[in-house]
C-alpha positions in Angstrom: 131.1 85.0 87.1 134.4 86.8 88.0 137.3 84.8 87.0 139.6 86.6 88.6 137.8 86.3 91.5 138.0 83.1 91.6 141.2 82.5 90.3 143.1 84.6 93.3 140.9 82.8 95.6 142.0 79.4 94.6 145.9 80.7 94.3 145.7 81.6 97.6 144.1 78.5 99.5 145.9 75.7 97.2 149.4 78.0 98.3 148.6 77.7 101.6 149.4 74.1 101.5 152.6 74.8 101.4 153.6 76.4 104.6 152.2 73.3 106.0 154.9 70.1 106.6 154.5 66.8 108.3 156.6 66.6 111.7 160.2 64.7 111.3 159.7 64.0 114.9 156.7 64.0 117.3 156.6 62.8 120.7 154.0 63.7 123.6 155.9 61.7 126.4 152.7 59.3 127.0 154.9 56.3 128.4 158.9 57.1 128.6 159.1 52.9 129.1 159.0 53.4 125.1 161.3 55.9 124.1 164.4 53.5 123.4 162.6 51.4 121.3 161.7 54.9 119.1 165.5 55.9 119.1 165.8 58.1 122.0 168.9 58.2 124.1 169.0 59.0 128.2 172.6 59.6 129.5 173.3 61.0 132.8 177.2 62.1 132.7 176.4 63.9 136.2 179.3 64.2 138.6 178.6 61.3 140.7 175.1 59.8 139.7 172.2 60.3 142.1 169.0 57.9 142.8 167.0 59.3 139.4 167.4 59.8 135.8 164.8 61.1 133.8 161.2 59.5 134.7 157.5 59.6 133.8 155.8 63.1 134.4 154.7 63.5 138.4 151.3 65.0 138.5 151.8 66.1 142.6 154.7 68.1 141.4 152.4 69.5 138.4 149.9 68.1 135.7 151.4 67.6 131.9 151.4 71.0 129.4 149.0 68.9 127.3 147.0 65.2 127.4 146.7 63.1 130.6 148.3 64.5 133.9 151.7 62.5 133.7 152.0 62.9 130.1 155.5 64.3 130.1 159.3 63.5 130.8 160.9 64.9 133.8 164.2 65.0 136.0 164.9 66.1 139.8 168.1 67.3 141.5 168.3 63.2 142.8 169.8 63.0 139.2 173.2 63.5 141.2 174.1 62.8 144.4 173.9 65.8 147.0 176.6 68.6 146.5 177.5 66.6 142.8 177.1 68.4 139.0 173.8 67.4 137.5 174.6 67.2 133.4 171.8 64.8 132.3 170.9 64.4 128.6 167.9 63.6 127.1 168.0 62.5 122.8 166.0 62.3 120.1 166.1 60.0 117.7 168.5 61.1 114.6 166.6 62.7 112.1 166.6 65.1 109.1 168.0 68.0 109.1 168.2 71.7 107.1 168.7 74.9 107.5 165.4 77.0 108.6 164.1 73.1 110.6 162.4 73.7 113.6 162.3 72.2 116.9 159.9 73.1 118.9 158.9 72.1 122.7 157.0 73.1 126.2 159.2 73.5 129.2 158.5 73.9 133.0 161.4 75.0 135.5 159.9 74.8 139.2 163.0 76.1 140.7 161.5 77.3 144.2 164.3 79.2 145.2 167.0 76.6 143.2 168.4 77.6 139.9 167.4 75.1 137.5 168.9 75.3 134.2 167.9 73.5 130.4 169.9 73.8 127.7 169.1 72.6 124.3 171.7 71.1 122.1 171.9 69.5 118.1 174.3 67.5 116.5 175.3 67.0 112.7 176.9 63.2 113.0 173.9 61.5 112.2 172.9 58.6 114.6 175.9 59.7 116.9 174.9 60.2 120.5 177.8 61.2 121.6 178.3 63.9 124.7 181.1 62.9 126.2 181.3 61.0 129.9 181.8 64.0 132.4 179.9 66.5 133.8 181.6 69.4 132.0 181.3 67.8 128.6 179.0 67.9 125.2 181.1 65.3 122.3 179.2 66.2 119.5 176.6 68.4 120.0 176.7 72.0 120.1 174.3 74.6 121.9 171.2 75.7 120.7 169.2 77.5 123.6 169.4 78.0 127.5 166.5 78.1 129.6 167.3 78.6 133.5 165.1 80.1 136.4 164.8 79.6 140.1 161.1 80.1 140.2 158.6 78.3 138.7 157.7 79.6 135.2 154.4 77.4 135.0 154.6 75.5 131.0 156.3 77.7 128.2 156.0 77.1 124.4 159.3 77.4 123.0 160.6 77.1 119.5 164.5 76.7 117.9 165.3 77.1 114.2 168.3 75.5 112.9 170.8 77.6 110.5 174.0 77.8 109.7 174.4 74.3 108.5 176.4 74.0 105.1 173.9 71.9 103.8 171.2 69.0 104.7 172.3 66.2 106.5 171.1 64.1 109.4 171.4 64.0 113.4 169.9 64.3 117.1 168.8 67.3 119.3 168.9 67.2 122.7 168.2 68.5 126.2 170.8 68.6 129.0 169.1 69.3 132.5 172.2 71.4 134.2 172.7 72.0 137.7 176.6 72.7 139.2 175.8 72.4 142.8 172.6 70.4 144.0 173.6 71.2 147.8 172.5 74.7 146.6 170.5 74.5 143.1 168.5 72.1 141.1 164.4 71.6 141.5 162.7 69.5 139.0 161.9 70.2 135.5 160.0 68.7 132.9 159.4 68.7 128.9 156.7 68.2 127.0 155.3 68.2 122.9 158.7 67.9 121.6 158.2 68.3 117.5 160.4 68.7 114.9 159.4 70.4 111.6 161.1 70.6 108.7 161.7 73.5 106.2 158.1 73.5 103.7 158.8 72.7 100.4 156.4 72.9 97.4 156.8 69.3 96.4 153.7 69.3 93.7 153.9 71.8 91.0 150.6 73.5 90.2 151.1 76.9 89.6 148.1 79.0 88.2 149.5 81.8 86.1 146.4 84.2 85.8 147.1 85.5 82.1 146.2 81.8 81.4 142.4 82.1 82.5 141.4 78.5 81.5 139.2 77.7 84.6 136.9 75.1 86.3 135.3 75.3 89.4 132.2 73.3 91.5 131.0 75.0 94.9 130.4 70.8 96.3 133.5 70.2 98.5 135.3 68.2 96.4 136.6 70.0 93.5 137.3 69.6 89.8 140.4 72.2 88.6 141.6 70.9 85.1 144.1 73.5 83.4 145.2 72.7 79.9 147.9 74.7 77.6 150.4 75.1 80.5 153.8 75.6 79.7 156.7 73.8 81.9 156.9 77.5 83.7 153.1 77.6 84.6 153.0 77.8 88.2 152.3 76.1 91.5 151.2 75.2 94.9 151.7 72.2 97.0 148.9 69.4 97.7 149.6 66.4 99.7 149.9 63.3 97.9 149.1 63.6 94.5 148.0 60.4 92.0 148.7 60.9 88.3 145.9 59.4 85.9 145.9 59.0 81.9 147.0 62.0 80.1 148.6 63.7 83.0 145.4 64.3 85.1 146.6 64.9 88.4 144.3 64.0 91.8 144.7 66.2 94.7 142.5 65.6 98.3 140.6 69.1 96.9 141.3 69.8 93.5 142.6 68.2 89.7 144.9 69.7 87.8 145.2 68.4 83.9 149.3 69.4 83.2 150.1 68.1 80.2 150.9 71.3 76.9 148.9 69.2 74.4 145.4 69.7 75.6 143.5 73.0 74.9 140.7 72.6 76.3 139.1 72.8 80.1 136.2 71.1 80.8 134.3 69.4 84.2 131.6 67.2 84.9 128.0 68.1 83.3 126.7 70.7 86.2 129.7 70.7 88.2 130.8 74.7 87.4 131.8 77.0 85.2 134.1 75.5 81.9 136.5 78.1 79.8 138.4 77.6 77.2 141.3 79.4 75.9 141.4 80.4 72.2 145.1 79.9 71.3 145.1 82.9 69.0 142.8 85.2 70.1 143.3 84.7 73.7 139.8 85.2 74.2 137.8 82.9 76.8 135.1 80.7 75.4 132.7 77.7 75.7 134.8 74.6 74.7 133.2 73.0 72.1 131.4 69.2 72.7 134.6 67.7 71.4 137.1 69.7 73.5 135.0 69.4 76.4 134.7 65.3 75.8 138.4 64.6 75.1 139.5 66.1 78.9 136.5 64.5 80.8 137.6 61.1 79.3 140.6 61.4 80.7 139.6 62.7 84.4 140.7 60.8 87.4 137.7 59.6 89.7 138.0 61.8 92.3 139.1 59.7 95.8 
């Protein structure tokens, strides 16, 4: 068996957990009737307020970017009255945020010969939803993006990052549907799949550093990875949720990971995989002996 093989092989899939992170925020626009109860904030500072505000997806006008027809959030130029500024704001609940966060979101402009116009805001003071009471101004928030067209650009996928922040702190994003005129612009628009990521971070420590070669493996799906003699600089990849059992066994949905310097030995369940042990001063790999190999499978966690 090629250790090495195998060793890269596992680097590489348990590292790819890490560019993986749970959404801060995720909202599909299912039934807007629920939004304030989840944190969002509607405020139409238009010039002189129309018939509308923002309202459930219309299928007529076009189907959702993804899920059942009306599955989305939408606004009109009725958001003001006619020949009145449209500044219309649609917030998310105040979440996390950091630099390199992402917020990401489909948008549809149907213009049809009226400018319609989206800009995309965020704001650092927390639960604040401050944007001011006119037309003309923002409070707190400060521009991320501008979207505008006066044809119909059918659903886009769109994605922000966040930088320049000094450090991590909390706060809103928001949309602001934008018209100056609606005697002479404004359509309809409407958004879709808002998420908000945050920056990965490698939360579990399991590094494998390959000089170590002290290896176990099983082809079934559900493996068993115990590495002893690891030094607090021995390396490692994120896994979701990890459960820490008698002698610092560690659990993880695909793999263990045995982390604590005093054990010397590797060892798995009797016809499991391959089992390699380390000799301390010769480097060499070996077969652990019956007592190594016992003393690390007493101690393994039941897998979940």
């Amino acid at each position: 068996m090629n250790l090495n093989k195998y060793l890269i092989g596992l680097v590489a899939s348990v590292a790819t957990c890490s560019a993986f992170a749970s959404p801060l925020l995720s909202e599909g626009f299912n039934d807007i009737s629920t939004l304030g109860a989840s944190g969002w904030v509607m405020t139409n500072n238009s010039g002189a307020v129309g018939s509308t505000n923002w309202f459930q997806g219309q299928d007529f006008a076009f189907p959702a970017a993804a899920g059942t027809s009306n599955s989305y959030i939408a606004a009109n130029f009725n958001n003001a009255v006619y020949g009145g500024a449209i500044s219309n704001w649609l917030i998310t609940p105040e979440v996390a945020m950091a630099n390199g966060e992402q917020l990401s979101f489909s948008l549809r402009l149907l213009g049809e010969g009226a400018v319609d116009t989206v800009q995309v805001y965020y704001s650092t003071a927390g639960a604040s939803s401050n944007v001011g009471s006119t037309a003309t101004s923002t409070g707190d928030f400060q521009l991320l993006g501008t979207y505008s067209a006066s044809a119909d650009t059918g659903w886009t996928s769109n994605a922000l990052t966040l930088s320049g922040l000094s450090g991590a702190t909390t706060g809103r994003y928001a949309f602001r549907y934008l018209v100056n005129d609606t005697s002479v612009n404004g359509d309809y628009i409407g958004i879709d799949s808002v998420n908000i990521t945050a920056v990965p971070e490698p939360t579990t420590a399991l590094m494998l550093l390959l000089g170590l070669g002290v290896v176990a493996f099983s082809r079934k799906k559900l493996r068993l990875l115990a590495l002893a003699g690891l030094s607090a600089s021995t390396l490692v990849a994120q896994a979701a949720e990890p459960q820490t059992g008698a002698n610092g066994l560690m659990s993880f949905p695909n793999a263990r990971v045995a982390v604590q310097p005093e054990l010397v030995a590797t060892a798995a369940p009797a016809g499991s995989g391959m089992v390699a042990y380390k000799d301390p001063a010769t480097g060499q790999l070996v077969g652990p002996s019956a007592e190594q190999a016992a003393e690390l499978a007493a101690a393994a966690v039941p897998a979940a």
